[in-house]
N, C-alpha and C positions, 0 to 999 in steps of 0.2 A: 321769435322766428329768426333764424339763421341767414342772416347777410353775405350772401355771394362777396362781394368787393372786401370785404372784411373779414381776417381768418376768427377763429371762434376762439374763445377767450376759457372754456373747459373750466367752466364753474359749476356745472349740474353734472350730475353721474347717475347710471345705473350698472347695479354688480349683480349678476346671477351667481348661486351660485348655488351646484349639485354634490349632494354627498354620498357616495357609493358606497355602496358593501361589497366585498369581496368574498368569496365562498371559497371552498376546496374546491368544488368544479358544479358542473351545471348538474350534476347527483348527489351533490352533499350537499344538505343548506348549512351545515356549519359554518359560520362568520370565522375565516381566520384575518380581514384587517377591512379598514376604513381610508378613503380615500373622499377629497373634496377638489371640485372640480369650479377656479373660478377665473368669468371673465368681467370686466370693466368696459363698458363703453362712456363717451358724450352724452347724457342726456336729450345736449341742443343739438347738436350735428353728426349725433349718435356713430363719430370717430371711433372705432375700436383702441382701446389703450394696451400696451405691450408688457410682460415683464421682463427685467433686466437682469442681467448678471445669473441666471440659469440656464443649464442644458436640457438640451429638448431630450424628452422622453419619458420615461413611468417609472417613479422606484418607490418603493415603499418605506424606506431607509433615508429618504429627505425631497425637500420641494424640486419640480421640474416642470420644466413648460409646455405647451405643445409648438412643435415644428413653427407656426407661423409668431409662436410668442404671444399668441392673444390667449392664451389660458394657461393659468395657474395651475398643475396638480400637485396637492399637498396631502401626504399620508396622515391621517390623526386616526390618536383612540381612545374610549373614554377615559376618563381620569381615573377610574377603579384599575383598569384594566395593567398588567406588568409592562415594565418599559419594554422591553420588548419583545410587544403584541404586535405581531406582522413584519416583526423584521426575518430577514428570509425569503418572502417571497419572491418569484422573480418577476423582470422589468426588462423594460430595453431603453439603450439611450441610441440618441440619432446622432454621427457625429458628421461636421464636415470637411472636406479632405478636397483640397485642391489640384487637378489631376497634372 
């Protein structure tokens, strides 16, 4: 149990994590790329955890975060599959611009 007076020392974790398919569109089930989606909480004080050092948004062409930084999106594909499987497709990044 998690002590108020005491910050939490983030020694327990739990990681979800979802892995997408991506198709040509909602008419083709063809798989053109794979996408995993992951987040990190506390266990104990079930604090969401952040990733660092990435830009928020979706590429298929390398890892990005979402907007608040609590999830991971990282393109993968299988090991058979040519290096680049899914590269091309498009994405958006969110930047931000101080007015």
């Amino acid at each position: 149990m998690a002590n108020p007076d005491r910050p939490c020392l983030h020694e327990n974790f739990d990681a979800f994590v979802e892995v997408n398919r991506v198709t040509a569109s909602d008419d083709a089930p063809t798989v053109v790329g794979y996408h995993a989606d992951i987040k990190v909480n506390c266990h104990d004080c079930d604090e969401p955890f952040r990733w660092t050092g990435l830009q928020a948004g979706l590429s298929m062409s390398g890892p990005m975060c979402s907007v608040d930084e609590t999830e991971l999106r990282a393109p993968l594909r299988p090991a058979s599959a040519d290096p680049d499987f899914g590269l091309g497709l498009p994405g958006f990044a969110v930047r931000y611009r101080e007015a």
